[in-house]
C-alpha positions in Angstrom: -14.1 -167.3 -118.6 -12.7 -169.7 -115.9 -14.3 -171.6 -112.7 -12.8 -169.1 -110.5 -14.8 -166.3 -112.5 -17.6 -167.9 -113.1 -18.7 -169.1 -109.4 -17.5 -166.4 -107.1 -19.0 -164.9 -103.9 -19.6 -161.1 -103.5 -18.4 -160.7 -106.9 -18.7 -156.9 -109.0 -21.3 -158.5 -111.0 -25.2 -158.1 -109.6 -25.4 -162.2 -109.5 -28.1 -164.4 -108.6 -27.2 -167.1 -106.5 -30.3 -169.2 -107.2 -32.9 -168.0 -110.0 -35.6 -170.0 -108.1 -34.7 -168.0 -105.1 -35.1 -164.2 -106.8 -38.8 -163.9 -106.0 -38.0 -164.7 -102.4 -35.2 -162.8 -102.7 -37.5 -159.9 -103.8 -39.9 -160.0 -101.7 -37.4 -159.7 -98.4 -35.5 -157.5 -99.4 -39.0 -155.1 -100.3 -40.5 -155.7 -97.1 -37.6 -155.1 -95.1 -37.5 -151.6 -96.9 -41.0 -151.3 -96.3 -40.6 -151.4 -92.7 -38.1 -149.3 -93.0 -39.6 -146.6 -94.6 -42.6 -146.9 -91.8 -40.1 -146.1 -89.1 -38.9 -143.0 -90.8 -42.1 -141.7 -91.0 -43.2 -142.5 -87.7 -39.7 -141.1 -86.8 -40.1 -137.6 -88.5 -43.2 -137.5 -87.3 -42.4 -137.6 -83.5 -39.6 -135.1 -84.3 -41.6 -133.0 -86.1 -44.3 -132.8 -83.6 -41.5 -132.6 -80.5 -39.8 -129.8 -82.4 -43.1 -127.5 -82.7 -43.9 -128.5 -79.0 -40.5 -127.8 -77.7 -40.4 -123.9 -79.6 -43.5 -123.9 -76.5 -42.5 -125.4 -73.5 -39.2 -123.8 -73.9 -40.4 -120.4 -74.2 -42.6 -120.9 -71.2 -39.9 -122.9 -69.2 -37.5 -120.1 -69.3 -40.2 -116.9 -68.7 -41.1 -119.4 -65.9 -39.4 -122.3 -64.3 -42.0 -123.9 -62.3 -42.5 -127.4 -61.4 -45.0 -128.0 -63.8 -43.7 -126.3 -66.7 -40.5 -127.9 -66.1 -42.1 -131.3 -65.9 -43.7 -130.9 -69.5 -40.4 -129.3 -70.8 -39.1 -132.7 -70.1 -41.4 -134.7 -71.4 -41.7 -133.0 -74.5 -38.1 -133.4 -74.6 -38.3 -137.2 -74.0 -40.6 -137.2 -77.0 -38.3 -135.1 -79.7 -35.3 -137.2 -78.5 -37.5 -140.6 -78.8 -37.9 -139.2 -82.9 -34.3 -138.0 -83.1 -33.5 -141.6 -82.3 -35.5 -143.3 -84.3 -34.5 -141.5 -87.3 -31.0 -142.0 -86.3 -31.7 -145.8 -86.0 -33.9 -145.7 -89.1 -31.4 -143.5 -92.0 -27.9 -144.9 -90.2 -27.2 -140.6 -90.3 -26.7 -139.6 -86.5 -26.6 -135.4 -86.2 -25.8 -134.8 -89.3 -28.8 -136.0 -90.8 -30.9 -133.8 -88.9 -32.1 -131.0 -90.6 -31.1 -127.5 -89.4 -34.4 -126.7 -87.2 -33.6 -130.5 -85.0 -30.5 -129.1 -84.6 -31.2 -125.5 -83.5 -33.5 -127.0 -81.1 -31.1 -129.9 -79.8 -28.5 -126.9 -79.3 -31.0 -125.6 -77.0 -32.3 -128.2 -75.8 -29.0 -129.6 -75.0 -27.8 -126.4 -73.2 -30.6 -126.6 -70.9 -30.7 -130.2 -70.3 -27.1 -130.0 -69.3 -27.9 -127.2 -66.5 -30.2 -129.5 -65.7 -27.9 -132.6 -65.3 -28.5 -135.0 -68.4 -27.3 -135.2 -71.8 -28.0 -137.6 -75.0 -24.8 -140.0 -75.7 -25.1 -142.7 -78.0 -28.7 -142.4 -78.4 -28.9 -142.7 -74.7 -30.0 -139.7 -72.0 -27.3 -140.0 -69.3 -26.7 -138.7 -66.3 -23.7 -135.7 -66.1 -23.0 -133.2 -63.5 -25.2 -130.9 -63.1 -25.9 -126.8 -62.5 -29.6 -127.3 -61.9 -31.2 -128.0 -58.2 -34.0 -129.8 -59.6 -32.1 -133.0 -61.6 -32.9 -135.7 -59.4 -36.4 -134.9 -60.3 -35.9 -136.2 -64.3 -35.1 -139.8 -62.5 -38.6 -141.1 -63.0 -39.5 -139.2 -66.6 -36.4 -140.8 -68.0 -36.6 -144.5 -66.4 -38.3 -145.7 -69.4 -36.7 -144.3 -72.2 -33.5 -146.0 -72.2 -34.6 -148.2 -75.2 -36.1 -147.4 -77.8 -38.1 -149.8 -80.1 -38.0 -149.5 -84.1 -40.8 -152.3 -84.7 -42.9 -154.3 -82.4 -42.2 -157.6 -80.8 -44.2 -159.1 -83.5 -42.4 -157.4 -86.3 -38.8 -157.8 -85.3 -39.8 -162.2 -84.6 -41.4 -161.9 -88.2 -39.0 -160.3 -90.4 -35.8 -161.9 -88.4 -37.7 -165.4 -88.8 -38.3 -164.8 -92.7 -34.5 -164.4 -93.3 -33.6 -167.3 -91.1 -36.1 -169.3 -93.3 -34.5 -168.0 -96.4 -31.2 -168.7 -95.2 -32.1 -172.5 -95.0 -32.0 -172.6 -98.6 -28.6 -171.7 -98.7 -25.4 -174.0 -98.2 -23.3 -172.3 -95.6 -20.4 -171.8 -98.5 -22.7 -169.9 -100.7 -20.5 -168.4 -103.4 -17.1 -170.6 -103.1 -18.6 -173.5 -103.7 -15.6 -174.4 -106.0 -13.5 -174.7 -103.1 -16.0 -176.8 -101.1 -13.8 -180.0 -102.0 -10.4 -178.7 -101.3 -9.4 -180.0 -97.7 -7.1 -177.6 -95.5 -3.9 -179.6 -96.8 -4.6 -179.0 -100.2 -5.2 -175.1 -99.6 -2.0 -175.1 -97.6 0.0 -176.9 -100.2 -1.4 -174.4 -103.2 -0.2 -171.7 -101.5 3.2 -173.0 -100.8 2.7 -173.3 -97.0 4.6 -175.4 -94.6 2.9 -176.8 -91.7 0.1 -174.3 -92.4 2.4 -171.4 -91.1 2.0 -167.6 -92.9 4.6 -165.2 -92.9 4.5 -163.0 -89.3 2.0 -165.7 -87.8 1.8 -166.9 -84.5 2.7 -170.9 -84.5 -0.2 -171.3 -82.0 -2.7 -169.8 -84.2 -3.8 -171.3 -87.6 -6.9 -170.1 -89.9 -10.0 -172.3 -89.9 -10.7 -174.3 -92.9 -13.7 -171.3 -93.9 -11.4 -168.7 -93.1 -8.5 -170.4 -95.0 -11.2 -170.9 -98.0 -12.4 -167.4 -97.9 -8.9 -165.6 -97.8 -8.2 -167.7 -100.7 -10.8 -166.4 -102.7 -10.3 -162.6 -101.5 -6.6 -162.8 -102.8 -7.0 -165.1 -105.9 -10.1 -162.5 -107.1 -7.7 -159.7 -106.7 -5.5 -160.9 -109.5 -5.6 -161.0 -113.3 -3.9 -162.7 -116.2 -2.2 -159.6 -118.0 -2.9 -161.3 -121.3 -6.2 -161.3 -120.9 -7.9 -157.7 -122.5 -10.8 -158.6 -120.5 -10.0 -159.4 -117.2 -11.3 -157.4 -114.1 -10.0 -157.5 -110.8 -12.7 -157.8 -108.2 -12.9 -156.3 -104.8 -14.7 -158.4 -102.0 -17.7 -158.0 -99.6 -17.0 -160.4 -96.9 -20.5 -161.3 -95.3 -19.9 -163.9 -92.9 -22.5 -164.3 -89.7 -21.6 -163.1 -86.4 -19.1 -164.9 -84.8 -17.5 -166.8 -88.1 -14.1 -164.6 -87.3 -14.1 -162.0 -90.5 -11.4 -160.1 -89.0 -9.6 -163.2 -88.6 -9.9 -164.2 -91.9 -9.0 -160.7 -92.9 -5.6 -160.9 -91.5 -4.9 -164.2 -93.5 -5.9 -163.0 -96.7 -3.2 -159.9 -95.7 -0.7 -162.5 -94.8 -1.0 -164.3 -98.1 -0.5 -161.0 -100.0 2.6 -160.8 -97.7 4.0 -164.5 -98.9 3.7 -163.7 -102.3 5.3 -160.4 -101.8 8.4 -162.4 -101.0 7.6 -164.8 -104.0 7.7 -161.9 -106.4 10.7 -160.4 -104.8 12.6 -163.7 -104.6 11.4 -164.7 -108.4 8.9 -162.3 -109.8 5.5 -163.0 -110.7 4.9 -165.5 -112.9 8.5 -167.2 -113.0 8.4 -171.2 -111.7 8.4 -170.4 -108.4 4.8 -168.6 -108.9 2.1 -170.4 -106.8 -0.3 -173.0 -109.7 -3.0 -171.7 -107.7 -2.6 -168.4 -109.1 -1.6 -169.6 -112.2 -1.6 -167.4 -115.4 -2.9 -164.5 -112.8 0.2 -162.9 -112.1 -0.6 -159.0 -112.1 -2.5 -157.5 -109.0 -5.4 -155.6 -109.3 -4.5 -155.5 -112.7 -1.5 -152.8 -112.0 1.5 -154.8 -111.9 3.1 -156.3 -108.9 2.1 -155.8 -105.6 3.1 -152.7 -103.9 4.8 -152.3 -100.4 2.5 -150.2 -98.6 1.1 -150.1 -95.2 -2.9 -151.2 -94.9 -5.9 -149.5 -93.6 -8.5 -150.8 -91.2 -11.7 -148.2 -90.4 -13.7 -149.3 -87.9 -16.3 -148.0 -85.2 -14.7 -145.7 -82.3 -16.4 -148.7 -80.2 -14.1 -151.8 -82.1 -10.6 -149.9 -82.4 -9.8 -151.7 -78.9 -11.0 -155.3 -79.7 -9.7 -155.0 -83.6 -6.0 -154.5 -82.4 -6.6 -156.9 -79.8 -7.3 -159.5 -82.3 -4.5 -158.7 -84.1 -2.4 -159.1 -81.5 -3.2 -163.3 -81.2 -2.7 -163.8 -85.1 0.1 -161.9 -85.6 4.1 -162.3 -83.7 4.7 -159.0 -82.2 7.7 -158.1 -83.7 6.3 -159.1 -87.4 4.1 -156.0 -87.5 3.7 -152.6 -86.4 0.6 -151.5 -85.6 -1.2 -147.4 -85.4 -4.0 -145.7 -84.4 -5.4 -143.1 -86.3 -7.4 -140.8 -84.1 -8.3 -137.2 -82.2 -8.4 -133.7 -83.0 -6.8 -131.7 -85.6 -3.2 -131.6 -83.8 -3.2 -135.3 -83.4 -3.4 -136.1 -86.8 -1.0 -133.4 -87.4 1.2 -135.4 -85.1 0.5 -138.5 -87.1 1.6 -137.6 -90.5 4.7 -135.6 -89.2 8.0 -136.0 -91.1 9.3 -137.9 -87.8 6.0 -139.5 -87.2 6.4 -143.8 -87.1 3.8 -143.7 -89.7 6.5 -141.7 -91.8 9.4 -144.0 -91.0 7.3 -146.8 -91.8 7.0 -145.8 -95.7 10.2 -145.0 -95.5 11.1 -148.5 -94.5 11.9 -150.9 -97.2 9.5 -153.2 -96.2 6.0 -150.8 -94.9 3.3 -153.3 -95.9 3.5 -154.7 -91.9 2.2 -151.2 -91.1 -1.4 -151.8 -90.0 -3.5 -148.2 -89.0 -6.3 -148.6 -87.1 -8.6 -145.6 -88.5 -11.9 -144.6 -86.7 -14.4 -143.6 -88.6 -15.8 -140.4 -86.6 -12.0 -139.2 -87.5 -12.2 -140.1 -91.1 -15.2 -137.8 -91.1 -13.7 -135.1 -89.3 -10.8 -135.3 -91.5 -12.7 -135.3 -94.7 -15.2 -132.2 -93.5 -11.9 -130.1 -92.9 -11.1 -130.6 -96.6 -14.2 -128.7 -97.7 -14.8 -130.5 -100.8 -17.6 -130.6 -103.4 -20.1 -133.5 -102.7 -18.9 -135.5 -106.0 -21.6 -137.6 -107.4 -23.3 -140.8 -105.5 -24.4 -143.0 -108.4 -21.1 -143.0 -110.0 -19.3 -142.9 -106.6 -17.0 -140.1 -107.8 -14.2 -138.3 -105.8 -13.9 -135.0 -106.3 -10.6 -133.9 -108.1 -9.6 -131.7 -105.8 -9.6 -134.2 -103.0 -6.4 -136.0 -104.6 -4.1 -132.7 -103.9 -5.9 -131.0 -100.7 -5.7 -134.6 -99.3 -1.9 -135.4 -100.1 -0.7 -134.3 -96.6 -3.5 -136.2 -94.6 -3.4 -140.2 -94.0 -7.1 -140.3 -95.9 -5.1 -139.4 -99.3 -2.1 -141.5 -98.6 -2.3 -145.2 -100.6 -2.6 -148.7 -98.9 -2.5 -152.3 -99.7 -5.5 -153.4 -98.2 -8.5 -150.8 -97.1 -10.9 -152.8 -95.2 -14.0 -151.2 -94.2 -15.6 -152.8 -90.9 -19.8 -152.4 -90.6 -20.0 -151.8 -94.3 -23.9 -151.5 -94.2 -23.7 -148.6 -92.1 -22.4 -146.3 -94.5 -25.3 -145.9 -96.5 -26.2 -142.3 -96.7 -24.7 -139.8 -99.0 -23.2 -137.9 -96.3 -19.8 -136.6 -95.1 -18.7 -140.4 -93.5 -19.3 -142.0 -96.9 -18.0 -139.6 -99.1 -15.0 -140.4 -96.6 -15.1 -144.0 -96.8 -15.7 -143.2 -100.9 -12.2 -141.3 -100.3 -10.0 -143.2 -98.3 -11.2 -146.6 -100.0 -10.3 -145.1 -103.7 -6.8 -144.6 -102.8 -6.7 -149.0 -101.2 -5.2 -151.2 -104.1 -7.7 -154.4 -102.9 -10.7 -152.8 -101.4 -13.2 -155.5 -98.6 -16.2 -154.4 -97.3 -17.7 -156.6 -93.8 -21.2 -157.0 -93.1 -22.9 -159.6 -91.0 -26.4 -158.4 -92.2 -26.6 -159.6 -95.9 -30.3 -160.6 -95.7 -31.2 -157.7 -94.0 -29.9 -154.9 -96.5 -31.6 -153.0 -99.3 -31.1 -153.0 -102.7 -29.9 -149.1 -102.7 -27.8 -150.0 -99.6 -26.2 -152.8 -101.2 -25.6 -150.1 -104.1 -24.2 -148.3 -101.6 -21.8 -150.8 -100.3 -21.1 -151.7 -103.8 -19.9 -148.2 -104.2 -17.6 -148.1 -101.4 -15.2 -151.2 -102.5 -15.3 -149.4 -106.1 -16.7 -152.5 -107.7 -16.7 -151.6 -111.6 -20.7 -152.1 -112.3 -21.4 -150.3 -109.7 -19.0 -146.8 -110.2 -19.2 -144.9 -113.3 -21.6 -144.7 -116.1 -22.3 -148.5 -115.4 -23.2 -147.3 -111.4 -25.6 -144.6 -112.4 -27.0 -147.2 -114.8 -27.5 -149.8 -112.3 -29.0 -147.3 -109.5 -31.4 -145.9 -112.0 -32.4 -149.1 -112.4 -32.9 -149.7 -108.6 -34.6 -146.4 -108.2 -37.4 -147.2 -110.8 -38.3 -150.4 -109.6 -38.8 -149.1 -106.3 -40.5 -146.2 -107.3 -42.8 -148.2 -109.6 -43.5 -150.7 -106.8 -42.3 -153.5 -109.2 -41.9 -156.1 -106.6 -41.9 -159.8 -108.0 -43.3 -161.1 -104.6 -46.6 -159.6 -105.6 -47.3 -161.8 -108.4 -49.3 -165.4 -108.2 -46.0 -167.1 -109.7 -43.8 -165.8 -107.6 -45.6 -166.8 -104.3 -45.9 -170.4 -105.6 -42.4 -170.2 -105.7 -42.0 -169.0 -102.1 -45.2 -171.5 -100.7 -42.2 -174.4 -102.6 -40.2 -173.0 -101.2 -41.1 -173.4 -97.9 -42.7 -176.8 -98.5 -38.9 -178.1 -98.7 -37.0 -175.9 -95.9 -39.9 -177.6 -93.8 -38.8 -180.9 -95.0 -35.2 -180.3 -94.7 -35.9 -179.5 -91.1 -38.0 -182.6 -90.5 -34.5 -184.7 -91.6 -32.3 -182.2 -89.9 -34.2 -182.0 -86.5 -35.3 -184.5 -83.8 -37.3 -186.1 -85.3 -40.2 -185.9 -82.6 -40.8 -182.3 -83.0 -44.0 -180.5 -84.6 -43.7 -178.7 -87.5 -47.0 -177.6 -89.2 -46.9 -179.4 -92.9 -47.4 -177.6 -96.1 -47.9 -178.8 -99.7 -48.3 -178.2 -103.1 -49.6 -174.1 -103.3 -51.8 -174.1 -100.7 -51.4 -171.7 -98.1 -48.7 -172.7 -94.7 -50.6 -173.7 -91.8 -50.3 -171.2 -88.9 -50.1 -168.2 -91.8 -51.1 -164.9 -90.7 -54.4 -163.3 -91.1 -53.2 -161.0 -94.0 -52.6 -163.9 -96.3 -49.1 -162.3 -97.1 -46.4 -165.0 -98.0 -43.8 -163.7 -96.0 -46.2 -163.6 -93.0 -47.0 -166.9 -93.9 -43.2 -168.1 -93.9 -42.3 -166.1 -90.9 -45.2 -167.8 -88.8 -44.0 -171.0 -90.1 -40.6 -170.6 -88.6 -41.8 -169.0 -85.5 -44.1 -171.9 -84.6 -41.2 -174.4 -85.1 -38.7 -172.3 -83.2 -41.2 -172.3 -80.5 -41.6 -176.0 -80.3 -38.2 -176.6 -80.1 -37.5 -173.7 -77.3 -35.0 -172.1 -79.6 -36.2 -168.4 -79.3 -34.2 -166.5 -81.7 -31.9 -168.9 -82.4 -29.8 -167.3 -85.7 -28.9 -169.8 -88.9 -25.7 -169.4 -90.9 -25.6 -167.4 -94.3 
């Protein structure tokens, strides 16, 4: 096994980053799903309780519509929408994960809220036109339920402060550390670049030295030596913070697939031309050469805009050809039509500058008209028949690159992630983004796992692993319970409070700790996160940095 195998971030293998850091690890990770659980009971209650009220008010609203009546109807509504939310927020489902009596009564509810001049959109009651005299009356029912809270203040600081805290632990190149020495030159010259230019780049516009370093790791993981019986090509799950530019360093990575398109075209792989920082890796994915075809972006309806906008400063606009993929049944008829410029495209000698823009509610709708059988979760199958009902429809076609934007969200084994399951299995390199590492469960990360088709988390060694998952869960088998384990944290945050000290100005206040005593300024429940969240808090607080957020 080589460096590059051996010290990889977001690699197929479960890896530990730091064994001293599992505990903590642990314990975040259980609380977080803790919480979570408490919203979704707090959530089915409320919708439970709304729905039974509703049947009510309802009844009596339409036998009667008087002013009282109809001021309890809405209130009652305000309530089962509050739950419908909350659950929403809490199982990442939307409508679909309500069961069938939420939606019988949001049918209802819906038709008569709309005579009466509202609607819900986006988890938001809005105001539309309206068939009802009385609408101008819901203005002060509805003025305070615009947002709706999953935790309290307190909560949200606390667990938000815990991962910060955790996160100082962590050097900000966490998992390419092997290419923490290699200066932009260096990376530039390995890859056969001149000046730093990629093929269909804007002059103006040049990767960052992380987003340089991380595209070099997404493409060099994607390729195996052929000789090697046990070599495994890896998918990626790009979790960069916030801000850090992961769609940026998406497009690089796509770029340096494009240059050694030309490489392999020019030469072949593995001739002398073949880049040294490849090496003996010369067969992609392990299938061969690299295949001209177009690649697939799926993003939120709400990023489609801003995603081709930001391919539109990295790229020259006649190096690339971009699509959307969106709307009802007849435009994606219109998409995949023999004349269509998707069409022409893979019927261009050179298709892989094709990008499609895919939103997700589409590559739902798509999938549900297919009518397939569910397939099974822990082994992230893909139901047989998808491959020939599917062959007509952009979701069956095959891609370079299938990137999946807001990977965390698709969590739930419904009809968008059997999509994403889809659409992803037919992507020759598969990358997942999330900017919420710290904040994910176990069976979400499982999830995610699935999605890029990374090989211990599909098959019999998926259903393995998630059995695994499930019973230490269901056991409550969480190592933050036990004495050693807190030690570990209480360390733990002995020396984030040090680093700090040397990081910071040096005149702020910090409350010390020591040894295994407990953190001054811990909470009254004695718990360790508390304990570590309060310690953050309090320093955050001296320094006037509210909810400032550290890099991963």
């Amino acid at each position: 096994m080589d460096e590059d195998d051996d010290q990889t971030a977001f690699a197929d293998q479960p890896q530990i980053h730091n064994q001293e850091y599992c505990g903590i690890t642990q314990a975040l990770t259980a609380r977080a799903y803790e919480r979570g659980m408490g919203r979704i009971e707090r959530a089915l209650t409320a919708v439970r309780k709304g729905s039974e009220e509703i049947q009510a008010a309802y009844k009596a609203a339409n036998q009667d519509l008087t002013d009282e009546r109809l001021a309890k109807l809405i209130r009652t509504f305000c309530y089962f929408c509050k739950g419908v939310r909350l659950e929403s927020a809490s199982s990442g489902g939307g409508k679909e994960a309500e069961s069938n009596k939420v939606k019988y009564w949001r049918k209802k509810i819906d038709s008569l809220m709309a005579s009466l001049g509202r609607t819900v959109e986006d988890g938001k009651i809005v105001r539309i036109d309206a068939t009802h005299a009385v609408q101008h009356s819901l203005d002060a029912e509805m003025e305070d339920d615009d947002d709706v809270k999953l935790d309290s203040d307190r909560d949200q600081a606390e667990e938000q402060a815990a991962a910060r805290a955790f996160n100082m632990g962590f050097e900000p190149d966490a998992g390419v550390e092997h290419l923490r020495s290699r200066i932009y030159a260096d990376l530039c010259k390995g890859w056969g670049l001149v000046h730093g230019i990629l093929p269909g780049g804007r002059k103006e516009r040049k990767a960052t030295w992380h987003q340089l370093v991380a595209a070099t790791e997404i493409v060099t993981r994607a390729f195996v030596d052929p000789s090697d019986p046990h070599a495994e090509p890896r998918p990626t799950l790009l979790a960069d913070k916030v801000g850090l530019g992961k769609t940026g360093t998406i497009i690089v990575a796509l770029q340096l697939l494009w240059h050694l398109i030309e490489l392999q075209d020019l030469e072949g792989a593995g001739s002398p031309a073949w880049l040294p920082i490849l090496g003996k890796k010369t067969s992609f994915m392990g299938l061969g050469p690299i295949p001209r075809l177009p690649s697939v972006f799926i993003v939120p309806t709400t990023l489609r805009i801003q995603y081709g906008d930001e391919i539109k400063t990295w790229l020259e606009d006649k190096q690339y050809e971009l699509l959307v993929y969106r709307g009802t049944e007849s435009a994606r008829k219109k998409f995949m039509a023999d004349s269509s410029p998707y069409r022409r495209a893979l019927a261009n000698q050179r298709p892989e500058p094709t990008l499609v823009i895919v939103e997700s509610p589409t590559l739902m709708q798509e999938y549900g008209d297919l009518h397939l059988p569910a397939g099974l979760k822990d082994t992230a199958e893909v139901p047989m028949e998808f491959y020939t009902q599917a062959a007509k429809s952009l979701i069956g076609q095959q891609s370079l690159m299938g990137i999946l934007d807001k990977s965390h969200s698709w969590c739930n084994f419904n009809t968008k992630y059997r999509a994403g399951l889809a659409i992803m299995s037919q992507a020759n390199l598969r990358i997942a983004m999330s900017a919420t590492p710290v904040y994910t469960h176990a069976r979400d990360l499982l999830a995610q796992g699935r999605l890029i088709r990374a090989s211990s988390f599909i098959d019999a060694r998926g259903a393995e692993l998630a059995r695994t998952i499930n019973q230490l869960v269901t056991k409550g088998q969480k190592g933050w319970q036990t004495i050693s384990d807190q030690d570990t944290l209480k360390q733990f945050i002995s020396v984030s409070a040090q680093k700090l000290r040397r990081d910071k100005d040096s005149s702020a206040s910090l409350p010390s700790t020591s040894g295994t005593s407990t953190p001054t300024g811990s909470s009254v429940s004695g718990d360790p996160i508390d304990a570590l969240a309060d310690l953050v808090v309090q320093y955050e607080l001296a320094q006037g940095q509210g909810n400032k957020t550290y890099g991963y």
